[in-house]
C-alpha positions in Angstrom: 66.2 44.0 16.6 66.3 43.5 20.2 63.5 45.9 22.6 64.1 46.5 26.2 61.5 47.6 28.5 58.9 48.7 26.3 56.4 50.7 27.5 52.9 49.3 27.3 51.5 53.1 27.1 53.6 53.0 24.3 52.2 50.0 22.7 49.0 51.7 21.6 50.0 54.4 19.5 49.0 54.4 16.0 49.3 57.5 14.4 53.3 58.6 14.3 54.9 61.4 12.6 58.1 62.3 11.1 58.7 66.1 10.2 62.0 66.7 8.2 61.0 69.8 6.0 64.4 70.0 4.6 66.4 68.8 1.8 67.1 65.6 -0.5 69.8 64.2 1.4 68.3 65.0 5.1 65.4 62.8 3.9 67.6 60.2 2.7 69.1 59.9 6.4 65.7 60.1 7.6 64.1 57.1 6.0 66.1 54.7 7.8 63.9 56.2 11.4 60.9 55.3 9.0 61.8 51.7 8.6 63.0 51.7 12.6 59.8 52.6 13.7 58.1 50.3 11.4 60.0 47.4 13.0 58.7 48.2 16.6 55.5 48.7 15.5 54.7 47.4 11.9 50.7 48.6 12.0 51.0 52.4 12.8 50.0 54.6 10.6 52.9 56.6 10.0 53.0 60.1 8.4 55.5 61.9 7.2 55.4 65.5 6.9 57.9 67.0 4.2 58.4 69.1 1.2 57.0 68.6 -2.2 60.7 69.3 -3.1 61.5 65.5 -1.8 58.6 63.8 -3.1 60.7 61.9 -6.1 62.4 60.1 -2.9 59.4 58.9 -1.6 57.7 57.0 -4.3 56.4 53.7 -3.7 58.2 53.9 -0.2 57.5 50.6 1.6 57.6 52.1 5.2 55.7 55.2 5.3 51.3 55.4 5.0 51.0 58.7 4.0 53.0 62.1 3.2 51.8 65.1 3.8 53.6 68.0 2.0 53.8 71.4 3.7 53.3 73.3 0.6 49.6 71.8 0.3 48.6 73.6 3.7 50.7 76.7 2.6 52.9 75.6 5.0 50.5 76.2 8.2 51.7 73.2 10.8 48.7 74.2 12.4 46.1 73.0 10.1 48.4 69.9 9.7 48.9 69.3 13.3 45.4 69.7 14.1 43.5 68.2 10.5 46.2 64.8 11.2 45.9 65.1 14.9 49.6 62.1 15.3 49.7 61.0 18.7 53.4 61.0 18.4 55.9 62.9 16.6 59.5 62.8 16.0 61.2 66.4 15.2 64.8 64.9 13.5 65.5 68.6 12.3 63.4 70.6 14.4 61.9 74.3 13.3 60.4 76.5 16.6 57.4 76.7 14.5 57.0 72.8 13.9 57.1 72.2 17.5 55.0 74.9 18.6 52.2 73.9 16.8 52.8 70.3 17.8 52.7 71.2 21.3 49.4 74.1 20.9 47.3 71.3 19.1 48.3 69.0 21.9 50.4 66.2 20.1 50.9 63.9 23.6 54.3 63.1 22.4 56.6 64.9 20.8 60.2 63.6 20.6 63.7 66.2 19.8 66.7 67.4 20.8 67.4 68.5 24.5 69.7 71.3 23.3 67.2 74.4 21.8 66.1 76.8 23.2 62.2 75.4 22.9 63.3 72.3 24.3 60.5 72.3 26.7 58.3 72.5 24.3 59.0 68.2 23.6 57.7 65.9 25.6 60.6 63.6 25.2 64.1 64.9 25.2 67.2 63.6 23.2 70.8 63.8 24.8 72.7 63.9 21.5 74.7 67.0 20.5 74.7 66.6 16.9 77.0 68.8 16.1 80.1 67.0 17.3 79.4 64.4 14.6 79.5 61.4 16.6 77.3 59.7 14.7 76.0 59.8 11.6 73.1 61.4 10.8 70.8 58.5 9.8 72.3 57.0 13.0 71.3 60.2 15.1 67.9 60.0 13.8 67.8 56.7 14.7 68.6 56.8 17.9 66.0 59.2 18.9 63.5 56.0 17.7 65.4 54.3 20.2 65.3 56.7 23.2 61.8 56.7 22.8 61.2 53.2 22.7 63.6 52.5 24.9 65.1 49.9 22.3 68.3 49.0 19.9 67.6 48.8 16.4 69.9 48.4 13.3 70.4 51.2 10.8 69.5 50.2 7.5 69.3 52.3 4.7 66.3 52.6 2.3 66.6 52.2 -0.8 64.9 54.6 -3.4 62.2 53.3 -6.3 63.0 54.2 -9.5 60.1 55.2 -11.6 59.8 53.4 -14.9 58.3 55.9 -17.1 61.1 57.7 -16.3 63.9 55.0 -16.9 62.3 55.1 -20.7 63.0 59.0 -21.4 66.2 58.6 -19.6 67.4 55.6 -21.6 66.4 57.3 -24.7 68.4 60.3 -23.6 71.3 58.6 -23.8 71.1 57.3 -26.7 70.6 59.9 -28.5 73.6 61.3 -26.8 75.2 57.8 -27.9 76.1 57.1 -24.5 77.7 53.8 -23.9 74.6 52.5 -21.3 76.5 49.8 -20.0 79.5 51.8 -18.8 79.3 55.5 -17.9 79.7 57.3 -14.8 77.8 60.4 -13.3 79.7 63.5 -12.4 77.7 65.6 -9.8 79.7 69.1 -9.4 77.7 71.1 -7.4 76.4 71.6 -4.0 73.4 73.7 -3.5 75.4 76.2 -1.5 75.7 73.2 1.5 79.0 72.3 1.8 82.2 73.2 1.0 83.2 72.0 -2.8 85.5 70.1 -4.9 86.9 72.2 -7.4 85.1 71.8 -10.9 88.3 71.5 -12.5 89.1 68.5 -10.5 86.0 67.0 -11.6 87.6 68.0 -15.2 90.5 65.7 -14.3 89.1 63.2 -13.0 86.6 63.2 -16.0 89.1 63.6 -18.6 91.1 60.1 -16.5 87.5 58.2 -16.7 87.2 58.7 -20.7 90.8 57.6 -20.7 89.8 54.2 -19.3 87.1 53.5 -21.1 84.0 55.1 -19.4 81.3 57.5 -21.0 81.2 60.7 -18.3 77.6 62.5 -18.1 77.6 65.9 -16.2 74.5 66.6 -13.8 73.2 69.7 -12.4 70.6 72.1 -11.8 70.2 74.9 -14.7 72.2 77.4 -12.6 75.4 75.1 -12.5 75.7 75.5 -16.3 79.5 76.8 -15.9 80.3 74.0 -13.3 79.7 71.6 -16.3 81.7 73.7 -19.1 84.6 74.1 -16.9 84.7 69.8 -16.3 83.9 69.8 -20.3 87.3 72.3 -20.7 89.8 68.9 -19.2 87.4 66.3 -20.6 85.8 67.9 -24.3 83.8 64.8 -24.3 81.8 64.6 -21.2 78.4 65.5 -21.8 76.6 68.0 -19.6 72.5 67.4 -19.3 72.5 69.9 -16.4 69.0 71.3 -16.3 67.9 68.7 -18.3 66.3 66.3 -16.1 64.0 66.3 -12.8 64.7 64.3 -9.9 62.4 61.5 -11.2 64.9 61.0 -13.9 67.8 61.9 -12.1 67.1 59.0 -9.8 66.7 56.9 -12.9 70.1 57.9 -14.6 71.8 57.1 -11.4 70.1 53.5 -11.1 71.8 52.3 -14.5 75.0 54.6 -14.0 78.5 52.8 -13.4 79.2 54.9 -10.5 79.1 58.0 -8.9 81.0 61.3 -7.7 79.7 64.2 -5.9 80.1 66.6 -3.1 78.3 66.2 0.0 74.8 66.6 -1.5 71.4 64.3 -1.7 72.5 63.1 -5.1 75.2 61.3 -3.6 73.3 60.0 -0.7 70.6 58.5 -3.9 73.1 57.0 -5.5 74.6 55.0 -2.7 70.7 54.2 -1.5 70.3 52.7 -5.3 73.7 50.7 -4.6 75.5 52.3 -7.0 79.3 52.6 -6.2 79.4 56.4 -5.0 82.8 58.3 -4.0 81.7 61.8 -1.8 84.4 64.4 -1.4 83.9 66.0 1.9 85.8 68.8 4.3 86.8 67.9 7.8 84.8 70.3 10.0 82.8 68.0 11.8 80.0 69.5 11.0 80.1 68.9 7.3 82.5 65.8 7.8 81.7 62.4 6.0 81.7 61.3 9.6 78.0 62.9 9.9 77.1 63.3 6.7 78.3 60.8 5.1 76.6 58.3 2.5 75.2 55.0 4.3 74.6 52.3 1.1 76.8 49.6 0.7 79.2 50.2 -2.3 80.2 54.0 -1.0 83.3 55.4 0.2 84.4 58.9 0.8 87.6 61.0 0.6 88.7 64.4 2.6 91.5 66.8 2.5 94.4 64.7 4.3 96.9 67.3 5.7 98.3 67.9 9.0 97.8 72.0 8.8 94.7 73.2 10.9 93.9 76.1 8.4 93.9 73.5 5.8 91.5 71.1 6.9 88.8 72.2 4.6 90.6 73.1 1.5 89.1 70.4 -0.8 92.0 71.4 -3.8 94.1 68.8 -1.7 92.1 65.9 -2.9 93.8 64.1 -5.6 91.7 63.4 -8.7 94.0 60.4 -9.1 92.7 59.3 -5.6 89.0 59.8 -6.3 89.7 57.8 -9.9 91.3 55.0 -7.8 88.6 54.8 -5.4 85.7 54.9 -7.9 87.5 52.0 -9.8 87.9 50.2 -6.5 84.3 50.5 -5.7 83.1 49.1 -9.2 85.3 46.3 -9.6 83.7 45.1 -5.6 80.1 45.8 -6.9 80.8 43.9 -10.0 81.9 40.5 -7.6 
């Protein structure tokens, strides 16, 4: 980490915020800020405001103090704003109402973009037009640390604790499904409605290829993806579907013993390549939802998007292979295996 020109009046703050009130995967891009700040100034107390939805990603986190979750103050930012009182606080995802009540219960510094409509409403404004996907996200969030601070810092991802209580039930899960634990692979078809998807009966071909090479296939999923998993379980009678099944505490566990990875641009993607797992994400080319900004940042994950050269079809997901994604998945965890 190299810092340039830090400000002494900066020097003093203790209490720091993050607010990211979204989803799984935002808050997996957002811990690397966490551990950014925590590098220029390792004794803040630094709070991180979020919802109960993402607390499963947080446990044991080395590089935040304390989370506050939204829901506890019936989502009212200003009894948090003014019962927490942060000196500073970064807006990576910014909400009108989030900053408003920053700025009423007079947080001195409050750091987002320069391109809302309540911009003046921060104190410190970012130049970066997300949107154009010039970055990655983690790497946008970053760089508001470092336009504060007026430093360069690394991105880093953080990885996610796995809960052992929940390793157990998972582990007896499986075998009771008589899942080969030492060689399966996770299948995650869905999407939450945030992205534009893989077909499910690609994940049936590429699921039905897996079990042909040796490789249990487990299906995950929320309850109302039910059908995603009986379509993949149509190419691939095999595969076993446990959507519904499990909460995110185990989820995070299955992933952590699991062989590999493939999912559409969602947070269960973005945990599996935090836990190092090797992770294939299928994304469209918009740049909005591109792999170029949303894409996973661990160390054994590689994505794949529609390759064609016709402008109507830059999004149409169908045009991934399943004999791409098979080969790319088997790439991934013969390098992890080195």
């Amino acid at each position: 980490m190299q810092i340039m020109n830090f400000g002494n009046s900066y020097k003093d703050i203790q209490n720091i915020a993050v607010v990211r009130t979204d989803r799984l995967g935002d808050m997996i891009l957002t811990l690397p800020m966490c551990r950014g700040i925590k590098e220029i100034s390792p004794k803040c107390n630094l709070t991180l405001i979020a919802r109960k939805y993402v607390e499963p990603l947080l446990y044991e986190c080395e590089y935040i103090d304390n989370v506050i979750f939204i829901e506890n103050y019936n989502n009212d930012f200003r009894k948090i704003f003014r019962f927490h009182n942060p000196e500073l606080a970064f807006f990576p995802r910014p909400r009108f109402n989030e900053v408003y009540w920053a700025y009423k219960s007079g947080v001195p510094h409050r750091v987002g973009s320069a391109y809302r409509w309540y911009s003046f409403l921060f104190s410190h404004k970012v130049k970066d037009h997300r949107k154009v996907a010039k970055y990655n996200e983690a790497k946008y969030n970053l760089r508001m640390v470092e336009s504060f601070f007026n430093c360069k810092l690394e991105l880093h991802y953080v990885k996610v604790n796995v809960k052992q209580e929940a390793l157990k039930k998972v582990r007896s899960m499986l075998d009771t499904l008589n899942i080969n634990i030492n060689k399966f692979v996770v299948l995650h078809p869905g999407s939450g409605g945030s992205t534009i998807v893989w077909p499910p009966y690609k994940f049936g071909e590429l699921a039905d290829l897996l079990i042909r090479f040796g490789y249990d296939v487990i299906i995950t999923g929320t309850e109302k993806e039910t059908q995603l998993g009986l379509t993949i379980q149509e190419y691939a009678p095999s595969a076993k579907s446990i959507m519904g099944r499990l909460d995110l505490y185990e989820i995070i566990a299955l992933i952590s013993i699991s062989k590999g990875l493939v999912a559409n641009s969602t947070g269960i993607l973005h945990i599996a390549s935090t836990l190092e797992i090797p992770t294939v994400g299928l994304f469209p080319n918009s740049p909005h939802l591109s792999a170029k900004r949303w894409g996973p940042i661990g160390p054994f994950s590689s994505t794949l998007s529609p390759q064609t050269t016709i402008p109507e079809k830059i999004d149409d997901m169908s045009l991934i292979k399943s004999e791409d994604v098979f080969k790319e998945l088997i790439t991934l965890i013969s390098k992890s295996n080195l």
